[in-house]
C-alpha positions as MATLAB code, in Angstrom:
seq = 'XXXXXXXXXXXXXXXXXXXXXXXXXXXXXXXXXXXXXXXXXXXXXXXXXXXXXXXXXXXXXXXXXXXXXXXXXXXXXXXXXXXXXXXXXXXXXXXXXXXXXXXXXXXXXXXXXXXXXXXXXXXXXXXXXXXXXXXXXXXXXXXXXXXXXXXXXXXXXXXXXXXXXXXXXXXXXXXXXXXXXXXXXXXXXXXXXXXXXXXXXXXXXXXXXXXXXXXXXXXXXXXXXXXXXXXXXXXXXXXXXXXXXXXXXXXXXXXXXXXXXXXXXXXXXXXXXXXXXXXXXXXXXXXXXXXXXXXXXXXXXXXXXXXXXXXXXXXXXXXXXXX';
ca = [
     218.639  131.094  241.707;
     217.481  130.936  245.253;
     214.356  132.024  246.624;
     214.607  134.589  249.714;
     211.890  132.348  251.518;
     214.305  128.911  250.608;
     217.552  130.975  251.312;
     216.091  132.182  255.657;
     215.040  128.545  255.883;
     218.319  127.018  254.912;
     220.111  129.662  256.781;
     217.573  128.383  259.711;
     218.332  124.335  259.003;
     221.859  125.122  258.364;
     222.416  126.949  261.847;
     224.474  129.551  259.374;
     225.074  132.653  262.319;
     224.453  136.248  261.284;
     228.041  137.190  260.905;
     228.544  134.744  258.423;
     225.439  135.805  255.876;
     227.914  138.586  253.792;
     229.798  135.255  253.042;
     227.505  132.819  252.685;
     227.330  132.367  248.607;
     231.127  131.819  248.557;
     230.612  128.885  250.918;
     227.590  127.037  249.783;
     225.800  126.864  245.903;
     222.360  127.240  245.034;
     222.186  123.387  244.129;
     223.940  122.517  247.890;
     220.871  124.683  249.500;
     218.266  122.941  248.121;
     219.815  119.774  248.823;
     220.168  120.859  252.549;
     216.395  122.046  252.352;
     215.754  118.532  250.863;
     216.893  116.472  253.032;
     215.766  118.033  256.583;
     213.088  115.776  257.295;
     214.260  112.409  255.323;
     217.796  111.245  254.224;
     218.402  112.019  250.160;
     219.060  109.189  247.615;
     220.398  110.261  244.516;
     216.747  109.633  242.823;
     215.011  111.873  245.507;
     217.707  114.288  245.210;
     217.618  114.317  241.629;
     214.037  115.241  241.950;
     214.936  118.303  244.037;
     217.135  119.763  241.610;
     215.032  118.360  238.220;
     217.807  116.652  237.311;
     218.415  112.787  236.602;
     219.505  110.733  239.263;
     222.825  110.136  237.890;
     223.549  113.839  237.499;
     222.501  114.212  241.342;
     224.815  111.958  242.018;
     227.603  113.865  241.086;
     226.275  116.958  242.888;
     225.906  115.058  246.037;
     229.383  113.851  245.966;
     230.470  117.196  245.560;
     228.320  118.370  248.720;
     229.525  115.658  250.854;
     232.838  116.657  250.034;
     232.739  119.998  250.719;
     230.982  119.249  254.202;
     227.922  120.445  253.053;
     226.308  116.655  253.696;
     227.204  113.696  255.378;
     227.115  110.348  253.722;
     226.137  106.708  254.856;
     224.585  103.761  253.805;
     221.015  102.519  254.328;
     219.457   99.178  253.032;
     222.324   99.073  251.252;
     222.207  102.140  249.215;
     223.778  105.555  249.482;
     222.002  108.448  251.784;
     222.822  111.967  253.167;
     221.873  114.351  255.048;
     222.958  117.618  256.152;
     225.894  118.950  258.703;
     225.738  122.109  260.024;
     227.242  125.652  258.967;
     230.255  125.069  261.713;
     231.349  121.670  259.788;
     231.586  123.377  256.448;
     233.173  126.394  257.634;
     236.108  124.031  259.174;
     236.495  122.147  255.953;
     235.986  125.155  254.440;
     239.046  127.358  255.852;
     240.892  124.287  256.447;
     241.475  123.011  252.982;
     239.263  125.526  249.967;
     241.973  128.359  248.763;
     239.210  130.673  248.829;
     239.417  131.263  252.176;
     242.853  132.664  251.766;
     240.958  135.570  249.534;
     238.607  136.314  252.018;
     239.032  139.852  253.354;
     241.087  139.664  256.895;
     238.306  141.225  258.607;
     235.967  138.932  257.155;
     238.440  135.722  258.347;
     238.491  137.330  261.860;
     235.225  137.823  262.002;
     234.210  133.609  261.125;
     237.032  132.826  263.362;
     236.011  134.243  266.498;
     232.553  133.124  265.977;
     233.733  129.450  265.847;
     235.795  130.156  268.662;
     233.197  130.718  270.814;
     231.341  127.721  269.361;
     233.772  125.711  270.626;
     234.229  127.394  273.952;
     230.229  126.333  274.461;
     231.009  122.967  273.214;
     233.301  122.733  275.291;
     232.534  124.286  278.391;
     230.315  121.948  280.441;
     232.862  119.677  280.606;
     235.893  121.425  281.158;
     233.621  123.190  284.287;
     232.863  119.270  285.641;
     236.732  118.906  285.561;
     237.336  122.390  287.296;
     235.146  121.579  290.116;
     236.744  118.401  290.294;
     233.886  116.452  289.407;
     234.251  113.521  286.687;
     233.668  114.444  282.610;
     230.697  113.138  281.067;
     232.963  113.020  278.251;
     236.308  114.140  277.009;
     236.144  117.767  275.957;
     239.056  116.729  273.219;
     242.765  117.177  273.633;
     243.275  116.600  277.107;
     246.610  116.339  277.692;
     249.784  117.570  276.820;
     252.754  114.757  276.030;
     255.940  114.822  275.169;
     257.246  113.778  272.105;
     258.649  110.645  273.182;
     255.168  109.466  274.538;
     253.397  109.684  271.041;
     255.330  107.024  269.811;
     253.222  104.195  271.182;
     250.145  106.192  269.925;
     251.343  105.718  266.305;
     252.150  102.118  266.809;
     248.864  101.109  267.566;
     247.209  103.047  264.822;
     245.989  100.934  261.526;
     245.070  104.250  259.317;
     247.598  107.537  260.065;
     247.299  110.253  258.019;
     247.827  114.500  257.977;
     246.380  117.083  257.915;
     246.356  120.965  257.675;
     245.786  121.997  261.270;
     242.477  123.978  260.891;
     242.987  126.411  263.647;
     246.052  128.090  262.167;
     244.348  127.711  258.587;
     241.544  129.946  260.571;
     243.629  131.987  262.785;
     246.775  132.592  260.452;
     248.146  134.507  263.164;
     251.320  133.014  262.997;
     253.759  131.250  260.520;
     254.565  128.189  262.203;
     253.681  124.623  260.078;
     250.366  123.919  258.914;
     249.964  120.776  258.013;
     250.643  118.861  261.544;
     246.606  117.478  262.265;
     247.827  113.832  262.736;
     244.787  111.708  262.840;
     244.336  107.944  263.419;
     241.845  105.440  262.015;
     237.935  106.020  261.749;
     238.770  110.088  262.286;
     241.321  109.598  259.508;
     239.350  107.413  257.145;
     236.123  109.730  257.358;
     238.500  112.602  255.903;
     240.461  110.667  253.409;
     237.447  109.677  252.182;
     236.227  113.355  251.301;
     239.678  113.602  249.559;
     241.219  115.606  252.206;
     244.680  115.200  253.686;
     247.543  112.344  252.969;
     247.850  108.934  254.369;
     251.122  108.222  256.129;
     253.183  105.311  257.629;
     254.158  104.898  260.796;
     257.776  106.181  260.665;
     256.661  109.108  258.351;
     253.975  110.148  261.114;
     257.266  109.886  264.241;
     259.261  111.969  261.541;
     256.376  114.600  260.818;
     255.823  114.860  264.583;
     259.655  115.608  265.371;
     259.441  118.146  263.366;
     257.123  119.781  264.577;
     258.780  119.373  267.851;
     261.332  121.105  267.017;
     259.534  124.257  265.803;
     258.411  124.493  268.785;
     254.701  123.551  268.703;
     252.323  121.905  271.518;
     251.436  118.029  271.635;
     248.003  117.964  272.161;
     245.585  114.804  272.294;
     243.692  112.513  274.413;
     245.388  109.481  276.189;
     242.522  107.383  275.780;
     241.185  106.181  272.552;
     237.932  107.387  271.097;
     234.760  105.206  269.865;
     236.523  105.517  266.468;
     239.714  104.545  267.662;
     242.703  107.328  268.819;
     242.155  110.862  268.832;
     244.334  113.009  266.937;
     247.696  114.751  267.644;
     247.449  117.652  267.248;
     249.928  120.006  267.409;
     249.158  123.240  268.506;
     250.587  126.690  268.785;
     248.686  129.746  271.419;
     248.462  131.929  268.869;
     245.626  130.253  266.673;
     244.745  126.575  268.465;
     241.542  126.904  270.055;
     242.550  124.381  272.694;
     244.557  127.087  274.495;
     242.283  129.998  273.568;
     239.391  128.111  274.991;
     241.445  127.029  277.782;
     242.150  130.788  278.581;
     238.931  132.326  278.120;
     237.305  129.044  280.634;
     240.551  129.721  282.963;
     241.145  126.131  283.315;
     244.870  126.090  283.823;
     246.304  122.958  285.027;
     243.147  121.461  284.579;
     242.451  121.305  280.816;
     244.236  120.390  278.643;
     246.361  119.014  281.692;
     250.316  119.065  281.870;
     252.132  116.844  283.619;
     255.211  118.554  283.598;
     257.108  122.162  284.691;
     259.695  123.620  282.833;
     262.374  124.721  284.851;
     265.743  126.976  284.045;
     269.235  126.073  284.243;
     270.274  129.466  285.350;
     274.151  128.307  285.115;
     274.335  126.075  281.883;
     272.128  128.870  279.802;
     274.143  129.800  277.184;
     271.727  132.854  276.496;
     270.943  131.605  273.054;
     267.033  132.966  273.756;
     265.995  129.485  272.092;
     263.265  129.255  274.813;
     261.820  132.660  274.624;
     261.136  131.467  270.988;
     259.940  128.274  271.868;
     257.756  128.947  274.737;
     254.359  130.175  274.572;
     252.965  131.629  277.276;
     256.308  134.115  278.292;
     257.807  131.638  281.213;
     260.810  132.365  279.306;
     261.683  136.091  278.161;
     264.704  138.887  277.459;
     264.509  141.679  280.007;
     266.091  144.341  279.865;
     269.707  143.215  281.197;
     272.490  141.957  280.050;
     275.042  139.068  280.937;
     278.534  137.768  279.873;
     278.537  134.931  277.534;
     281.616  133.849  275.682;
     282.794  137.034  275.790;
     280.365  138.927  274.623;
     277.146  140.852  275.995;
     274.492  138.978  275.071;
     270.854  139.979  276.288;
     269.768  137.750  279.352;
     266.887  135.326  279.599;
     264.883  135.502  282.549;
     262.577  132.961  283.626;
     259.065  133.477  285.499;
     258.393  130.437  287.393;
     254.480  131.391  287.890;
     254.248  130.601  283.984;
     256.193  127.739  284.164;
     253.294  125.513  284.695;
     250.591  127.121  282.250;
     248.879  124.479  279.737;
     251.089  124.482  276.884;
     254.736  125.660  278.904;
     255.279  121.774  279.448;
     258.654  121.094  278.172;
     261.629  120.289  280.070;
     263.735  123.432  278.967;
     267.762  122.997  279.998;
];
């Protein structure tokens, strides 16, 4: 049982937002607050932390494994032993709704509700860079998927990578606003390896990662990542629809169009080789491609036509080279 005064400070160390208190019990135990409470002011060994719960030190252990698996704590080494300290509210909700079936039971309001509140957290994470790039002023660091390739560029990306692996992309996982694939999150070596080692996600080869990757090509989602490798080697693919991926939410709500995440490519429309099929309207995101309310002549038949909107053509995300 927690103590009211233990529970505000926790909710204080933990940066846990209002919205998210109704919730809060089915996200962290009693045992992971005090641990968090713990270790604010020193890293916890298993001896110190067994000592916070009045348990023995090899019993802690187990109960801090658990917490840094569940993104409750992070874990490192010190001297030679093992130490952790705590993450924050918006790293366990991530892992959270990203890989704990509980989320799925969650009422839709509440989901909605811890979605758009880590939206904006990651609009304000965000922002300061993507308003440097804007006002055409240099980054003082990526703000995270800043590009949009094509499939056949992400090949070269994989090649150089030592750890690949999947995972379920945790803005659809939040969103659920659509039905597209899930588990698309490619990540690359220390990103990847941090994960695996919380006993998330599946490690893949090379060839299963260009497989996984045309596939998601084909229904139709986003490439997202950054060109340039990270301190902990490449960035991820992700692979992104505008529905859920905060990438293009954030990207509409900063109005950073052609900017962030940056596209170096227009689609463009065929107008006599269309066979009408509406494949595009499907495929395309942001409406550059839609039915209005004509008709045309296609084989015989009336089929309904597909217009296209060049003003659209160019929006973050509209990037591929439709026939």
């Amino acid at each position: 049982m927690v103590e009211d005064a233990e529970l505000r400070e926790f909710v204080r160390l933990f940066e846990v937002p209002e919205v998210a208190l109704p919730y809060l019990e089915r996200m962290v135990s009693p045992e992971e607050v005090r641990l968090v409470l713990a270790s604010a002011t020193s890293a916890l060994t298993a001896e110190s932390a067994g000592q916070a719960l009045g348990v023995s030190a090899g019993e802690a252990a187990t109960v801090l494994d658990s917490a840094f698996r569940r993104a409750v704590l992070d874990r490192g080494e010190l001297d030679g032993q093992l130490v952790y300290r705590p993450t924050s509210f918006y790293t366990r909700l991530d892992i959270f709704a990203t890989f704990d079936s509980d989320w799925d039971d969650f009422p839709i309001e509440a989901r909605e509700v811890l979605d758009g509140w880590m939206l904006d957290e990651y609009v304000e994470k965000v922002r300061p860079n993507v308003e440097r790039l804007k006002a055409r002023l240099p980054a003082e660091g990526s703000p995270g998927n800043d590009s949009i390739p094509l499939l056949g560029e992400l090949d070269a990306i994989v090649d150089s990578a030592t750890t690949i692996a999947v995972f379920p992309c945790d803005c659809r996982r939040l969103g659920q606003r659509c039905q597209r694939p899930v588990e698309t999150c490619v990540q690359f070596d220390g990103v990847a390896e941090k994960k695996l080692a919380r006993g998330y996600g599946r490690q893949l080869t090379a060839k299963e990662a260009k497989q996984l990757l045309a596939r998601a090509d084909h229904k139709g989602l986003m490439h997202t990542t950054d060109l340039r490798p990270g301190e902990d080697g490449h960035v991820p693919i992700c692979n992104c629809c505008a529905d859920d991926c905060y990438v293009f939410r954030a990207a509409e709500r900063l109005d950073s169009k052609g900017v962030w995440p940056r596209s170096r490519y227009v689609a463009t429309h065929n107008a006599e080789s269309c066979q009408m099929c509406g494949a595009c309207v499907m495929r395309c995101h942001f409406g550059a491609f839609h039915h209005d309310e004509t008709t045309v002549e296609r084989a015989g038949l009336q089929v309904r036509n597909v217009a296209f909107d060049p003003p659209y053509a160019g929006a973050a995300g509209c990037a591929l080279p439709f026939a």
